[in-house]
VOGU-3710 file (C-alpha; in Angstrom, 3 decimals, decimal comma):
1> xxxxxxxxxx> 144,807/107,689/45,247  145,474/103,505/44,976  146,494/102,166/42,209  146,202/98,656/42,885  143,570/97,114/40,550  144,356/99,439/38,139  144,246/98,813/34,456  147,762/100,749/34,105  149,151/97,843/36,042  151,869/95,976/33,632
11> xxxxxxxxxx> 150,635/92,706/30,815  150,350/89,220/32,379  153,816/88,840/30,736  155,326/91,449/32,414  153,397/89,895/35,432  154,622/86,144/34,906  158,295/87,551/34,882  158,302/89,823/37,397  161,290/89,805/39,762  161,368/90,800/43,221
21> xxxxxxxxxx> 163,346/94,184/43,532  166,278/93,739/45,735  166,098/95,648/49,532  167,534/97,283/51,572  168,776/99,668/49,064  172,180/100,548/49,202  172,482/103,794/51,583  175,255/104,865/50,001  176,045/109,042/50,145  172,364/109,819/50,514
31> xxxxxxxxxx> 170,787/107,794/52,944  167,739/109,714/52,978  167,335/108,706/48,957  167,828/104,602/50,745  164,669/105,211/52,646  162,467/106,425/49,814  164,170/103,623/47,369  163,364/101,376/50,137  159,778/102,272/50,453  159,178/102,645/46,901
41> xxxxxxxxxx> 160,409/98,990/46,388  157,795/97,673/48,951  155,291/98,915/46,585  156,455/97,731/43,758  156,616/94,125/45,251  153,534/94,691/46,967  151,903/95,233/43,373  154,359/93,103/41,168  155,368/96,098/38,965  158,319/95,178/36,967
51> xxxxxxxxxx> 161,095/98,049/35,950  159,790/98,587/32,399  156,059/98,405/33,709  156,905/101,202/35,869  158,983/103,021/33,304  155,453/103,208/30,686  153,598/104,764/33,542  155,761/107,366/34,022  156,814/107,829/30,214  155,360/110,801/29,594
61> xxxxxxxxxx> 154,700/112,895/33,143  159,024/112,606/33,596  160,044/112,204/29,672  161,842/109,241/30,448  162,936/106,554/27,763  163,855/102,999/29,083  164,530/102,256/32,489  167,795/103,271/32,811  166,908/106,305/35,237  164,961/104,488/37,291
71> xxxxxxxxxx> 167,437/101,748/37,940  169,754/104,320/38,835  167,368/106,352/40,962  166,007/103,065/42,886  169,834/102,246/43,404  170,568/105,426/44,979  173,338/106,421/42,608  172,004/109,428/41,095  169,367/111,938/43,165  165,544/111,224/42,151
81> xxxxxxxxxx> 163,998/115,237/41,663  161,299/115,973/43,953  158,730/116,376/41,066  159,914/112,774/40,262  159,465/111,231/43,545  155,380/112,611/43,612  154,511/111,337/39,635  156,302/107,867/40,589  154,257/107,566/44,274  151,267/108,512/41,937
91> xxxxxxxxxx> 152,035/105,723/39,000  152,348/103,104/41,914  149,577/104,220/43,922  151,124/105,334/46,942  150,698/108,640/48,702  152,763/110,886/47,563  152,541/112,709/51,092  153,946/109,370/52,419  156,926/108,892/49,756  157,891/112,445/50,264
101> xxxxxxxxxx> 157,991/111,765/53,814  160,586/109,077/53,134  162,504/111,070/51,728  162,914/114,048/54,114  161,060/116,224/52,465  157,690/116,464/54,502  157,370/115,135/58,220  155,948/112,169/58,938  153,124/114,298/61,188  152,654/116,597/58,136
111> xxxxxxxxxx> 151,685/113,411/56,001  149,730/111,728/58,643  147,690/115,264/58,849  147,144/114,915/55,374  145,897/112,021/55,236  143,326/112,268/58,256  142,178/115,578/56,136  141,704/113,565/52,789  139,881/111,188/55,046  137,564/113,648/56,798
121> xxxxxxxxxx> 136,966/115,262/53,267  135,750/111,789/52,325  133,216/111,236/54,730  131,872/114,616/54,032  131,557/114,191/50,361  129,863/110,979/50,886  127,577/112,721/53,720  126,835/115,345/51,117  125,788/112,269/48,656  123,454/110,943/51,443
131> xxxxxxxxxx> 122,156/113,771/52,026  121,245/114,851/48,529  119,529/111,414/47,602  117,497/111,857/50,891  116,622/115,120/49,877  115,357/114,060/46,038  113,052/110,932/47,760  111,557/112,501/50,823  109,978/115,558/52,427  107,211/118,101/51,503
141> xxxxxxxxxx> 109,716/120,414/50,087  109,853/118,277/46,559  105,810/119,542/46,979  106,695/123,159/47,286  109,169/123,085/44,088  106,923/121,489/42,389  104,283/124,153/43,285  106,599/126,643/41,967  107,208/125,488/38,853  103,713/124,622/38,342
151> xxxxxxxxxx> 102,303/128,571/39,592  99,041/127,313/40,300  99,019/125,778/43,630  99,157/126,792/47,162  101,412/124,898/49,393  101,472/125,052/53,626  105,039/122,314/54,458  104,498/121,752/58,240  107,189/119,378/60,031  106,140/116,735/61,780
161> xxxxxxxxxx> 107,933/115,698/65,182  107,574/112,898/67,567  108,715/111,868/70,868  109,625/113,016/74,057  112,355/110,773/74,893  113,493/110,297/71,229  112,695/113,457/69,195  112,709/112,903/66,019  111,099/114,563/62,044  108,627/111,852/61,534
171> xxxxxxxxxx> 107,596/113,397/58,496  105,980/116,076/57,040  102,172/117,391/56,694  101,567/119,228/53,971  98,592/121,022/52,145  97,850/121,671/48,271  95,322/124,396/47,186  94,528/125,493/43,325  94,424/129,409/43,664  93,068/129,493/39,874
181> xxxxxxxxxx> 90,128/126,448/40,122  88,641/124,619/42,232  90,501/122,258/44,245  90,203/118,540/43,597  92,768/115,991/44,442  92,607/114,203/40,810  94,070/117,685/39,795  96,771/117,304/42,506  97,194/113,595/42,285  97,862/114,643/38,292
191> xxxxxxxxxx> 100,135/117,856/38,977  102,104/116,177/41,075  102,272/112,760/40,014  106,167/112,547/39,828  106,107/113,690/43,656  103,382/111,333/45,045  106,124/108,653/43,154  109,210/109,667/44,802  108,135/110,322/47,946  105,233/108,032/48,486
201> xxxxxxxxxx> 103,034/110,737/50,074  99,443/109,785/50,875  96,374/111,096/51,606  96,289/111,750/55,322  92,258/110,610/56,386  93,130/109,152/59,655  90,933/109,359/62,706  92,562/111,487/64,874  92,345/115,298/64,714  95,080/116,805/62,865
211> xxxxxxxxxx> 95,268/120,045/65,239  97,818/122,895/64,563  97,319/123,002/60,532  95,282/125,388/58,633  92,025/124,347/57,369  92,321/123,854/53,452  89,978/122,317/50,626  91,971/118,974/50,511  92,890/116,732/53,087  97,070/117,113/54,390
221> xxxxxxxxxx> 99,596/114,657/52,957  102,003/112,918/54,729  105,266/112,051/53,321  106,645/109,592/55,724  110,538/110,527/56,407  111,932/108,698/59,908  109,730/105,491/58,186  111,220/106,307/54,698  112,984/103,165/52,930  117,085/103,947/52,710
231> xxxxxxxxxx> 120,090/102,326/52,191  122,572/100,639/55,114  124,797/103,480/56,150  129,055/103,381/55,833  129,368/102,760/59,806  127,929/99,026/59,455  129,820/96,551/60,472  131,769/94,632/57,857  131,095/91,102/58,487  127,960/89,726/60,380
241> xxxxxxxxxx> 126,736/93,595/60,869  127,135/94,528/63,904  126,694/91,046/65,524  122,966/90,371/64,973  123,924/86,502/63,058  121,893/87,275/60,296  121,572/89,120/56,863  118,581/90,865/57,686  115,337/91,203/60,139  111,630/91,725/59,468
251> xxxxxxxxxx> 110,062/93,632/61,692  106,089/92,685/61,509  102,676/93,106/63,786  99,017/93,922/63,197  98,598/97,469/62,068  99,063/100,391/64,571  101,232/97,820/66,719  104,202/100,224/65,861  106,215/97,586/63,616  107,483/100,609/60,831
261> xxxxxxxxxx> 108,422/102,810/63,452  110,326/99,902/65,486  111,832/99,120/62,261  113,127/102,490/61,398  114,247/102,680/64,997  116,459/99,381/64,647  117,546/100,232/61,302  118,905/103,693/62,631  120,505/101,866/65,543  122,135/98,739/63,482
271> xxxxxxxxxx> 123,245/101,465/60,603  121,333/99,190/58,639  118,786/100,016/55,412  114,713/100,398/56,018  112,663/98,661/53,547  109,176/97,538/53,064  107,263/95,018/51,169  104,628/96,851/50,596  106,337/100,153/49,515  108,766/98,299/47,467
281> xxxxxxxxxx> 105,538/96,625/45,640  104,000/100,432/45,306  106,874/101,580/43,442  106,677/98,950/40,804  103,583/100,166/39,699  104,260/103,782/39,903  102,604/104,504/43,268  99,079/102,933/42,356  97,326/100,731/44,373  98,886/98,167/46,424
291> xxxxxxxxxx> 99,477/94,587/44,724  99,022/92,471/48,303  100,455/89,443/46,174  103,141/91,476/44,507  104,107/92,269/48,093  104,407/88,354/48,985  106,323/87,853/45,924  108,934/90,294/46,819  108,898/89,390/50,557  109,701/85,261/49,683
301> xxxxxxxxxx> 112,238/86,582/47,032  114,416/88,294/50,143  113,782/85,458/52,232  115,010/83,165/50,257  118,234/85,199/49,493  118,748/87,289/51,807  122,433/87,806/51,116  121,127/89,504/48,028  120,350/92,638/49,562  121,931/91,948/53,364
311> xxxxxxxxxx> 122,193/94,650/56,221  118,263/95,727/55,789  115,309/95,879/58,331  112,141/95,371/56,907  108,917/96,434/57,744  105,433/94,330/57,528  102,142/94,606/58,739  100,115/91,330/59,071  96,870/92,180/56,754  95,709/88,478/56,067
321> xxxxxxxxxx> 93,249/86,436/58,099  95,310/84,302/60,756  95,285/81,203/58,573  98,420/78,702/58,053  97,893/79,242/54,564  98,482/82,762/54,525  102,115/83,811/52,608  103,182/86,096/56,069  102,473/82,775/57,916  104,079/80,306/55,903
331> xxxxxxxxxx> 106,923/82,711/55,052  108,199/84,502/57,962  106,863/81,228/60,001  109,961/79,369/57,900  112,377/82,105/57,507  115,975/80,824/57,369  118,671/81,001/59,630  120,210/84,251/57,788  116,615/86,072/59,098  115,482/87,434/61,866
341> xxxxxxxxxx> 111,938/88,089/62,540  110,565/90,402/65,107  107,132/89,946/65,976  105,335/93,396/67,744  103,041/91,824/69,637  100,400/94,433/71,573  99,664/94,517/75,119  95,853/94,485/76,175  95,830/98,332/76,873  97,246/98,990/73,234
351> xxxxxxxxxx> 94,779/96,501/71,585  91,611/98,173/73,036  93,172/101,165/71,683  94,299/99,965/67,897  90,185/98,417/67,891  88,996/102,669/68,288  91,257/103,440/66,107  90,635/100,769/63,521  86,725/100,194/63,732  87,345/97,031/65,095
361> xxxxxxxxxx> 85,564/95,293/68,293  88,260/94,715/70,849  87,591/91,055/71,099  88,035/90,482/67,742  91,549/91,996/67,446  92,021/90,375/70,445  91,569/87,015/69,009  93,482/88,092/65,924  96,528/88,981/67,822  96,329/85,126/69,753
371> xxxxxxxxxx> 96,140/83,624/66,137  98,880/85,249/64,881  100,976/84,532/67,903  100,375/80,579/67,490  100,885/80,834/63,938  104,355/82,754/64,255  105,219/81,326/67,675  108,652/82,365/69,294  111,474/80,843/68,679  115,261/81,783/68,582
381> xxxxxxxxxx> 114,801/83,179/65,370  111,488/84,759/65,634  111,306/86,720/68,831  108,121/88,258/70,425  108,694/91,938/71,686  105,588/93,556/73,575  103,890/97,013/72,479  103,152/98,958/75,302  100,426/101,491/75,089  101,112/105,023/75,227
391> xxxxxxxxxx> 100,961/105,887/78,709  101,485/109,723/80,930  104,521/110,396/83,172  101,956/108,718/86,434  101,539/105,413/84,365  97,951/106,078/82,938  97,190/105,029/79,522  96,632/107,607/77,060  93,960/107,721/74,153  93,630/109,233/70,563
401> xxxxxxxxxx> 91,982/111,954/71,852  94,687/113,515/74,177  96,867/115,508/73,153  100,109/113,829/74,268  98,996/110,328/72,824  101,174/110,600/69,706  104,402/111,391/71,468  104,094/108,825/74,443  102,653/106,638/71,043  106,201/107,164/69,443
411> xxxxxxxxxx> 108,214/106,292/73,123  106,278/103,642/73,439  107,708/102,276/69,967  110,939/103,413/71,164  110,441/100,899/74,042  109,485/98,033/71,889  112,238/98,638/69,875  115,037/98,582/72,560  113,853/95,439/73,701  114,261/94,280/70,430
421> xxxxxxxxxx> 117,807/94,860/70,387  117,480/93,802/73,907  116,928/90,092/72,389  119,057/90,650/69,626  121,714/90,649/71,987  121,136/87,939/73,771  123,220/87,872/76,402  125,174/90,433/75,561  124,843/94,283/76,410  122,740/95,863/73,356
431> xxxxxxxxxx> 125,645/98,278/72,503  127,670/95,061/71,342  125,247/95,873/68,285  125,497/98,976/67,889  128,511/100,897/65,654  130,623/103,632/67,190  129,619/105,542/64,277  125,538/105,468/65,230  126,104/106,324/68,655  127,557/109,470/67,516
441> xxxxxxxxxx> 125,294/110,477/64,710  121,884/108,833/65,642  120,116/109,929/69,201  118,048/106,708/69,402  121,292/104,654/69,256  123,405/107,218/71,275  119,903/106,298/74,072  120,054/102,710/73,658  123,849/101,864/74,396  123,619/104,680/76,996
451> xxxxxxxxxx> 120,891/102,377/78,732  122,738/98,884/77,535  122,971/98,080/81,470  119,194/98,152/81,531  119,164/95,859/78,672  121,570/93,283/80,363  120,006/93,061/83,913  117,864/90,196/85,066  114,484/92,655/84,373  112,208/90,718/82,031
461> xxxxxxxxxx> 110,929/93,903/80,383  113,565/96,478/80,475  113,140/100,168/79,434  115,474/102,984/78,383  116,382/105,387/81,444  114,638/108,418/81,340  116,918/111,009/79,401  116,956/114,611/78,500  114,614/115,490/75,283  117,252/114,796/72,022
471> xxxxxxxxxx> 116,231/117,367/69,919  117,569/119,508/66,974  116,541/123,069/64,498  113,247/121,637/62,942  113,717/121,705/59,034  111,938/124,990/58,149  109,026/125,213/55,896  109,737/125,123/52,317  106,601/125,995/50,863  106,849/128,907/48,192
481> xxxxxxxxxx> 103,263/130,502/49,511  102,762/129,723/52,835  104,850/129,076/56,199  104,038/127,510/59,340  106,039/126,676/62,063  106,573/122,637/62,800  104,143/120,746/65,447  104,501/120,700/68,636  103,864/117,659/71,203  100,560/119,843/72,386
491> xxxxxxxxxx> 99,640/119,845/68,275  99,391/116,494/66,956  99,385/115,470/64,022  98,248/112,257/62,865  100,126/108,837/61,972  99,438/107,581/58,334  96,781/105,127/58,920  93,613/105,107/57,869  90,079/103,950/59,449  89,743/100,666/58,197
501> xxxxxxxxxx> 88,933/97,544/59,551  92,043/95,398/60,278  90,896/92,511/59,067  90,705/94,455/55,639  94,155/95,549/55,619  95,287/99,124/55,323  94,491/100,779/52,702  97,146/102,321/49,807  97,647/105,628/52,093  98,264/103,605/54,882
511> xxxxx> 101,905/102,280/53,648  103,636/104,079/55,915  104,496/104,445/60,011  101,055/102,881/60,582  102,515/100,028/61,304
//
């Protein structure tokens, strides 16, 4: 209900001659009448509203001609009506709960109770906003209304959750079959072209065994949801955010090093936004193919202004030989001081797994990983954070084929990440980063500042404390035709990269939580 900055407010002229109204008001019969006159002149010298400024915004609601009633009102010689006293707080932009308090006429509790309720209403409008721009860019459900509008598909929407010591949605499978032709996935990619745009679902051919889902005609989709690009949330901090010293971080590392889901981790943590070079260069060409040096172009754009679009983690995968002349090396290698870069840098144990996941010979990512390490070389800007492999409860290193590997995959992600904010911090604890707001409504960042002493001590290599499994309801299946009930951590389901050669880079379905 403020009024300041509003066009209503009185001409420049009125403005240049403006004269301070005189306080305290006199009290005299009605001292009650003093106190509102008193706090409705703080206003009006708080804004600069002359008398006759004042008197045309209240013209019409209280019929008044000149300013003759409001001298005598403000004066406390004749009694302001109660309708009065709530058009004039409006016209000023006070609260009318509070001006009516002033006068008697509501307790001061009563108005502070009001306010804390407009407040709280607030927050859940704008949580109802969030949530319905989250809804129209992500999840399989935009598949299933499509579906039934369309009246020739079959859709199966299966959830997709990770983690046992972070549960999250990572995203959602989800299968297409024509029940009137032949399936082909031109016809889907066609059919649903809007929703392969707005969500930037791909193809799902991955290596591992996506166990728990029907068999169908096509291959699943993913549509990527933890990783999913958004915007920085209301609980950031309003200068510096949160403490980090910079406008922004890049989160970056060969593919299948984790980097997209360490971004979306920090991102949740900082109440920062998630972007992504490569998703932001998809979207400028509708979803087709990736444009590697539209990608570059966008990435030294942010760099060099990052103020332009501050508060946002972004996520990058390293898909160019380890040359100085490549852009990730000569860009992030130079990043300014409003940038931080975050190098995921993968432990011997992960790389042997990335090179069976990737078609690569061990040795060869090996020496790929040692390139890019000289060529982006710590500093206190660029910091190196290590990717564990995904190991059992005993310690033992877990591969593709078992299925707990994409759950101890995802903690060991969440690992990298804390030590992230672990350096981030410096020598502070990690919850020094981390709003009071995102403790409360994000588990990972509720689990980080809960395990800030970890991240403090003299330990090199810190980890989380073990905690209780976060979990919540699993969004239900919203496929018109067919339901299935969401993965478990015995079913997994596979991350969105492809089998493709590193050195290659990944492939258009792998813009996603390959990373």
């Amino acid at each position: 209900m403020s009024g300041r900055g509003s066009p209503q407010r009185g001409s420049a002229r009125q403005a240049r001659r403006f004269q301070p109204h005189s306080l305290p008001t006199r009290i005299g019969d009605d001292p009650r009448q003093a106190r509102w006159a008193d706090a409705m002149k703080t206003v009006l010298n708080l804004e600069q509203i002359s008398l006759p400024a004042l008197a045309e915004r209240v013209a019409g609601p209280l019929d008044l001609q000149g300013t003759h009633k409001l001298r005598r009102w403000l004066s406390n010689e004749t009694t302001v009506p109660a309708h009065a006293i709530i058009e004039l707080a409006r016209a000023v932009g006070g609260h009318e709960s509070d001006m009516l308090a002033s006068y008697g006429l509501r307790s001061p509790s009563i108005s502070k109770l009001v306010r804390r309720a407009e407040e709280a209403e607030e927050r859940e409008r704008q949580l109802r906003v969030r949530a319905a721009q989250e809804g129209r860019t992500t999840g399989g459900a935009l598949f299933a209304a499509a579906a039934a509008a369309d009246g020739r598909w079959s859709v199966t929407v299966r959830p997709h959750w990770r983690g046992r010591r972070h549960r999250c949605h990572f995203a959602d499978h989800v299968l297409l079959e024509r029940v009137d032709a032949i399936s082909e996935r031109a016809d889907a990619e066609r059919d649903f072209a809007e929703v392969f745009e707005r969500t930037a679902a791909s193809w799902d051919a991955t290596p591992l065994l996506v166990e728990g889902l029907p068999a169908g005609p096509l291959p699943p989709l993913i549509v990527h949801r933890f990783t999913a690009p958004h915007e920085p949330t209301a609980h950031h901090a309003p200068t510096d955010a949160s403490g980090v010293g910079a406008q922004g971080i890049v989160v970056t590392g060969l593919q299948w090093t984790g980097s997209y889901t360490v971004a979306a981790l920090l991102a949740k943590a900082l109440g920062w936004g998630l972007g992504s070079f490569a998703r932001a260069a998809r979207s400028v060409h509708g979803g087709a193919q990736l444009d590697f040096a539209l990608a570059d172009e966008i990435m030294q754009d942010w760099l060099r202004r990052p103020d332009n679009s501050p508060r946002r983690v972004w996520a990058h995968v390293l898909t160019e030989p380890p040359q100085p002349s490549a852009p990730s090396a000569r860009l992030l290698g130079d990043a300014g001081p409003d940038v931080r870069v975050v190098m995921v840098v993968p432990e011997p144990e992960l790389i042997e797994i990335i090179a069976a996941l990737s078609g690569s010979a061990p040795a060869e990512l090996a020496a790929q990983c040692r390139a890019w390490g000289e060529l982006l070389a710590p500093h206190p800007r660029l910091l190196h954070v290590p990717a564990p492999a995904p190991r059992a409860p005993d310690g033992s290193v877990l591969r593709a084929g078992d299925p707990r590997f994409l759950d101890a995959y995802f903690d060991a992600s969440v690992d990298a990440a804390f030590d992230a904010l672990r350096q981030l911090a410096g020598d502070r604890p990690v919850s020094a980063l981390v709003p009071a707001q995102a403790r409360l409504s994000d588990p990972f960042a509720a689990l980080v500042t809960g395990g800030a002493q970890a991240a403090s001590s003299n330990d090199p290599t810190p980890r989380p404390p073990a905690a209780p499994v976060i979990s919540a309801a699993p969004v239900t299946s919203a496929a018109p035709v067919t339901s299935a009930s969401p993965v478990t951590s015995a079913s997994p389901a596979a991350p969105a990269s492809p089998a493709t050669p590193l050195s290659a880079g990944p492939l258009p379905s792998a813009i996603g939580a390959a990373g």
